[in-house]
C-alpha positions as CSV (number, residue, x, y, z in Angstrom):
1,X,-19.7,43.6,-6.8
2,X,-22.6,44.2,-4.9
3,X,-25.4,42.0,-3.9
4,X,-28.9,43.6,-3.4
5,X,-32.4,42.7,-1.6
6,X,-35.4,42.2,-3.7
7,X,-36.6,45.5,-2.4
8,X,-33.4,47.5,-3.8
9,X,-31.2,47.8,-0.3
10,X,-27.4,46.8,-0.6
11,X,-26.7,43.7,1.8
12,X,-23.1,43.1,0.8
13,X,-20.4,44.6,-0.8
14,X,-17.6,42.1,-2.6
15,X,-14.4,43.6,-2.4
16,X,-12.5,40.7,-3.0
17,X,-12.9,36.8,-4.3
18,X,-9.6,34.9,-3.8
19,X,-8.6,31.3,-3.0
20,X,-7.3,29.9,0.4
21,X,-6.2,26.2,-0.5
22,X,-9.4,24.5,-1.3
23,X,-11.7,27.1,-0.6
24,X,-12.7,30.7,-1.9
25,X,-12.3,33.3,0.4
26,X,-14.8,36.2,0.0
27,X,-13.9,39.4,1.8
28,X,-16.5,42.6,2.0
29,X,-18.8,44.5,3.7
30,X,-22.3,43.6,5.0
31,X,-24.9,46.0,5.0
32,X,-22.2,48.5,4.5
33,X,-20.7,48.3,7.6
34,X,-19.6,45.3,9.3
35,X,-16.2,44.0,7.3
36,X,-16.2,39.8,6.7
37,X,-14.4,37.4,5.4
38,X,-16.7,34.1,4.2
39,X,-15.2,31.4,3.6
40,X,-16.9,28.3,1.3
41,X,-15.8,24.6,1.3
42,X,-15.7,22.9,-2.2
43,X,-18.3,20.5,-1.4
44,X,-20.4,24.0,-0.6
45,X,-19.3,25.2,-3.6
46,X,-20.9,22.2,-5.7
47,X,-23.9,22.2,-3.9
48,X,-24.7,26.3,-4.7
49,X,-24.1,25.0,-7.9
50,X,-26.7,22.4,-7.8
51,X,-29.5,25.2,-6.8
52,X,-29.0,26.5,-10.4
53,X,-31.4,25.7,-12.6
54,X,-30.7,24.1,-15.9
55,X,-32.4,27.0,-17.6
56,X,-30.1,29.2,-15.7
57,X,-26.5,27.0,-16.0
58,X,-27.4,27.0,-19.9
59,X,-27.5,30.6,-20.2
60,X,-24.9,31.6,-17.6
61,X,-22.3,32.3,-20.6
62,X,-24.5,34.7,-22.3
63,X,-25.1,36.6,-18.8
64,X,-21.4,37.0,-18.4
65,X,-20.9,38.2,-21.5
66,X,-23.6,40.6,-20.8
67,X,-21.9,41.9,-17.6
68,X,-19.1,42.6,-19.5
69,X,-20.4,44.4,-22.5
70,X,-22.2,46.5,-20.2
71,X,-19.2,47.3,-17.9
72,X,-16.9,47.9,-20.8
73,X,-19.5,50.2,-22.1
74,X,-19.9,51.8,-18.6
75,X,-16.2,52.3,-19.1
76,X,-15.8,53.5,-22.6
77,X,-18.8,56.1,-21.9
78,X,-18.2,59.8,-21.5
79,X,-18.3,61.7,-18.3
């Protein structure tokens, strides 16, 4: 997964999103060069959630499923 500036650039590079006990362990690349591992506390995780708007938790399933047609069709497509 990779997470862009408004303007287009790439500022990080997911390689990885695992768990370590109680917390998710992210582990990439930012701005494609310095490896890091970040590291977010369940109380952190609730409050990212909280930013969300309503509009945006509501249609959150419809996204994903979006993502996933699209990859699957990225996949399925001929080279």
């Amino acid at each position: 997964m990779k997470l862009f500036s408004q303007d287009g650039i790439e500022m990080m590079d997911v390689k990885s999103i695992d768990q370590d006990g109680d917390r998710i362990v992210i582990k990439g690349k930012m701005m494609g060069t310095m490896a890091t591992k970040i590291y977010v506390k369940p109380e952190d995780m609730w409050a990212a959630f909280t930013l969300f708007p309503w509009s945006l938790k509501l249609r959150l399933p419809l996204l994903l499923l979006k993502g996933y047609r699209a990859k699957r069709a990225k996949a399925i497509a001929p080279k």
